[in-house]
C-alpha positions, 0 to 999 in steps of 0.5 A: 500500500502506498500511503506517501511517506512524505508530509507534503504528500498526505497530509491526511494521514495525522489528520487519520490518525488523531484522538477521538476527542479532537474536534472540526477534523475528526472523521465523524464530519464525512466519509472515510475515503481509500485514494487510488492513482496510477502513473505509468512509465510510458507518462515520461514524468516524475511519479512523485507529481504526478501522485501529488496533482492527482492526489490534489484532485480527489482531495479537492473533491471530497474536502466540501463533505468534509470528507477524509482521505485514511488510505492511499494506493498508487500503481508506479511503473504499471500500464493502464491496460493492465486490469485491477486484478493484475495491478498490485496497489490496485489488487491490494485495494479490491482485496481490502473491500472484502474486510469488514474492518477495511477503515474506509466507506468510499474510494476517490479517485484523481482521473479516471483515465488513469485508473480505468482503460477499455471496458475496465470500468465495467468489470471493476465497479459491480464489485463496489456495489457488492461491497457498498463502497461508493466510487468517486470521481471529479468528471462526475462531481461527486459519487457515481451513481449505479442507476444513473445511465448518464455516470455509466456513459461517462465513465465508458466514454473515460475508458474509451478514450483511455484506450484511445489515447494509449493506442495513439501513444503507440502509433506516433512512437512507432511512426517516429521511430521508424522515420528516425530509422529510415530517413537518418539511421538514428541508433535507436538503442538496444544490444549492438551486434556482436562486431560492433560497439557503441560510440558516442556522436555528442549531445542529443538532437532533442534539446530537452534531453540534451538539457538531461545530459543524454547523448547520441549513440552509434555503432563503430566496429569492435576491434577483438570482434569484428574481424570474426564476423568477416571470417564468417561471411568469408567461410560461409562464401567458400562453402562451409556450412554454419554447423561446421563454421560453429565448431571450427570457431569453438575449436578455435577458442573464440568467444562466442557472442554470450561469452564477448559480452557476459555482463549482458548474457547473464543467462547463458553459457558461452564456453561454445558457437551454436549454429543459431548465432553464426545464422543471425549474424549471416542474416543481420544487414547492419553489418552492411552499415546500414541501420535496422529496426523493428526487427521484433515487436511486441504481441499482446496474448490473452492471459486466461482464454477463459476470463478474458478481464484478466487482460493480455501478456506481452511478449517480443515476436520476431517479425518477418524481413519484410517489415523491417525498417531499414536506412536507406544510406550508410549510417556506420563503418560496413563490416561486409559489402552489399555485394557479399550481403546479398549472395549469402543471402541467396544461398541462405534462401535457396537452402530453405527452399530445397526440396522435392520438385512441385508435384512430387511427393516423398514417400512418408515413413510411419514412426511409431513411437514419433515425438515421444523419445528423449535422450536422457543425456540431454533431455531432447526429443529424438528426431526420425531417422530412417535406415536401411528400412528400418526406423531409428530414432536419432540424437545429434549432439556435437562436443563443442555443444555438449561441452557448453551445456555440461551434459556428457553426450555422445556425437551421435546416439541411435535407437532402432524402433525394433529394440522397443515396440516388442517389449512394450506390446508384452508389457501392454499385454500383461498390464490390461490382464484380467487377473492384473487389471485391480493392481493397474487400477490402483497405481493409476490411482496413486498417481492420481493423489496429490503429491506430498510437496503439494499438500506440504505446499499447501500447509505452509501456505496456510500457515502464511495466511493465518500469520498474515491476518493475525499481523494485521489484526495486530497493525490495525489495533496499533494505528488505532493506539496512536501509532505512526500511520505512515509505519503502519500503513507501510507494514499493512501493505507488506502483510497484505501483499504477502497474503495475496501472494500466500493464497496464490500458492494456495490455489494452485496447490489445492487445484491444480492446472488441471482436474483428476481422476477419481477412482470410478472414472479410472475403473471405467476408463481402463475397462473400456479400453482392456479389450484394445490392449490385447489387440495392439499386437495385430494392429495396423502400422498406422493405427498402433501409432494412434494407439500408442499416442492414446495411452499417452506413451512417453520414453527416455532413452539411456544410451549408457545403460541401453535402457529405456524408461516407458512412461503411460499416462492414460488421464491425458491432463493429469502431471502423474504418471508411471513407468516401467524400465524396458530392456533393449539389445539384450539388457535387463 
């Protein structure tokens, strides 16, 4: 809860805070009010104004019914799309409306474009109502009324044109910044590809940044990494494939990319090249010295499918080369000629599109087991391989890579489809027997139960809980002794944060991502599907396979001990399951 620890700031906290003796300003001269704000990065201001004026509005508004602020919560640093559930000041206040002993009968709000965006508005008041706590805004005058249609309509129009406004935010910032990028090949900020390092071009073109002390910044080449970028592109050009040109530079003992820059590569190993960065680097045409944006963007996903007023998730996307936005003059020192540029390009694009003639049609192998092998050595899925007629499964590992994600791999791991499917139709076989089937039943069952870290997952969570609402029992009586309210308030909001995060754990614990299995519903299952099992021998090739998928058949193959691990999941949404080691080329 941010309540303004600083006295300019709410002043109404003493005022909260004075005996009950105290006469003209006590509260029992109008409502208690919980203030609400929100002030986002994108705002480009100091967030310390922007909670001063817009605390100043609500106080304004309720200062002639004699009205008390005794509770503050501002959102710094989170965008107005983001729905009240998701904010965290905001989901702190929508959690204190449900407490009886919550120490306010109204909420107050500055500008309503700050709280509210989109139909926000309208999944957020009924809980208002619900709770008998009224809504107060300075467009309106005063409280909104919930039967007056002309409140509902404005704080719709307010909502609308808070979209509208984010959204012409967002087209005017792309618009300029692909225009900077086009038409000057400013650096716009981000990583420098690897070759290249920043420079300093002098003060910054914008007069009130200058003012700041920002600077302009462009690409210059980095004398210990540009030289291999030209090796790439040479390599490249003389025929070497991108796999060979990344064991050749790890061979070499030069740095990759995540190991030239480790401050900015935290997250990643960089003892080895992989065939990823030497592709990116080939395809990159700042290298030309050109200057390139918009290489990703920003795609807005629903968060929950299901309840669409949880809002969306953002996460980078790459886009397509025909999108990018490109300098139309030389901006930097080139590193590779637009002649060279282009002709790796060609092969690049004539690799992707080899393949069978237009008309022809490959012959598809049937894999039975396909997409459910790991290696264990590097918990990968195994591709297809098909030899000498018969189907493999194939795990490519070379040493540069293995070596970069500590994982003991051999170059090349095969396991023949043979080796498996044998076993595994007698193990079938025997599981799904008569005399066998209680047995199935209740290891099906036993995977079914919640786990043991579940329900000690959900025993601390309650005992978090219980200590939560019995420190803010505690905060509670200790503002109401006279305490500091702004320590108390900053303890409150500390307790409740932790409680909400609590019952999150809570839930999750107790529910699950997905419903189980009773027991009566695994009887069933299994019964209907024990006259399948014992036909699976006979099956067509085709229709094994779909068998085989069904009973939720997964494998990991350790090429060490030449076992394999088969797993059979019949509830397909449950995280359970159980296996059974199976022997192959004459192992145990």
């Amino acid at each position: 809860m941010t309540t303004g620890d600083h006295d300019q700031v709410l002043p109404w906290l003493r005022s909260a805070a004075q005996p009950a003796g105290a006469p003209a300003t006590s509260l029992a001269t109008g409502l208690r009010f919980a203030f609400y704000g929100r002030v986002s990065t994108e705002d480009q201001q100091d967030p310390e104004a922007s909670r001063l004026w817009q605390f100043g509005r609500a106080r304004q508004l309720i200062q002639p019914t004699g009205g008390q602020i005794v509770a503050g919560y501002f959102d710094v640093g989170h965008t107005r799309a983001l729905p009240w559930k998701r904010r965290p000041q905001a989901a702190l206040l929508l959690a204190a409306l449900a407490d009886p002993q919550r120490g306010f009968d109204a909420i107050v709000i500055g500008e309503p474009q700050r709280a509210f965006h989109g139909n926000q508005f309208g999944n957020t008041y009924p809980l208002f109502i619900h709770y008998g706590v009224t809504l107060w805004v300075p467009e309106v005058g005063g409280a909104i009324d919930p039967d007056n249609e002309a409140h509902d309509l404005i704080m719709s129009v307010f909502g609308g044109m808070s979209k509208g406004e984010r959204n012409r935010i967002k087209v005017r910032v792309h618009s300029a910044m692909a225009s900077q990028t086009l038409m000057e090949g400013r650096y716009l900020g981000g990583r420098p590809p690897y070759g290249y390092r920043l420079a300093d071009l002098g003060p910054h073109p914008n007069p009130g940044k200058a003012a700041d002390g920002r600077r302009l910044h462009g690409l210059e080449p980095d004398p210990g990494s540009s030289p291999v970028v030209v090796r790439i592109f040479t390599e490249f050009l003389a025929g070497r494939g991108i796999f060979a040109i990344a064991e050749r530079l790890t061979r070499d003992g030069i740095p990759s990319p995540s190991a030239h820059d480790p401050a900015r590569n935290r997250h990643r190993d960089g003892r080895a090249w992989c065939k990823s960065a030497v592709r990116a680097i080939l395809a990159n045409p700042r290298y030309t010295g050109h200057q390139v944006w918009n290489k990703q963007h920003k795609h807005e996903s629903l968060l929950d499918i299901e309840d669409v007023t949880l809002g969306y998730t953002t996460a980078m996307r790459w886009n397509t080369q025909d999108k990018w936005i490109v300098s139309k003059k030389i901006v930097h020192t080139p590193l590779i000629d637009d002649t060279t540029f282009a002709q790796v390009q060609d092969i690049l694009t004539a690799r992707t599109r080899t393949g069978p003639a237009h008309g022809d049609k490959r012959t598809r192998n049937i894999y039975l087991l396909r997409g459910a092998i790991s290696c264990a050595a590097c918990e990968r899925k195994m591709q297809g391989h098909w030899s000498h007629d018969q189907a493999y499964y194939r795990c490519r590992f070379p040493q540069e890579y293995a070596l970069a994600n500590r994982v003991q791999h051999p170059r090349n791991v095969y396991l023949r489809e043979s080796w498996v499917v044998p076993p595994l139709d007698a193990w079938l076989g025997k599981v799904f027997l008569p005399h066998r089937l209680d047995d199935t039943i209740d290891l099906m069952a036993g995977a079914e139960r919640p786990s043991n870290g579940e329900a000690r997952a959900a025993e601390a969570a309650h005992a978090v809980i219980a200590d939560c609402n019995t420190k803010l029992a505690t905060h509670r009586a200790a503002l109401e002794a006279g305490a500091d309210p702004a320590l108390v308030t900053q303890w409150m909001a500390e307790t409740q944060s932790r409680r909400v995060r609590a019952e999150a754990e809570l839930r999750t614990a107790t529910q699950g991502p997905v419903a189980r299995m009773s027991r009566d519903e695994i009887v069933r299952l299994v019964r209907s599907i024990r006259d399948l099992a014992t036909v699976v021998q006979q099956a067509e090739t085709q229709d094994k396979a779909e068998i085989y998928r069904q009973f939720g058949l997964a494998f990991t193959y350790d090429s060490g001990k030449q076992k394999v691990l088969v797993e059979m999941n019949l509830n397909q949404h449950s995280r359970g399951a159980r296996g059974l080691p199976v022997g192959v080329r004459g192992g145990t």
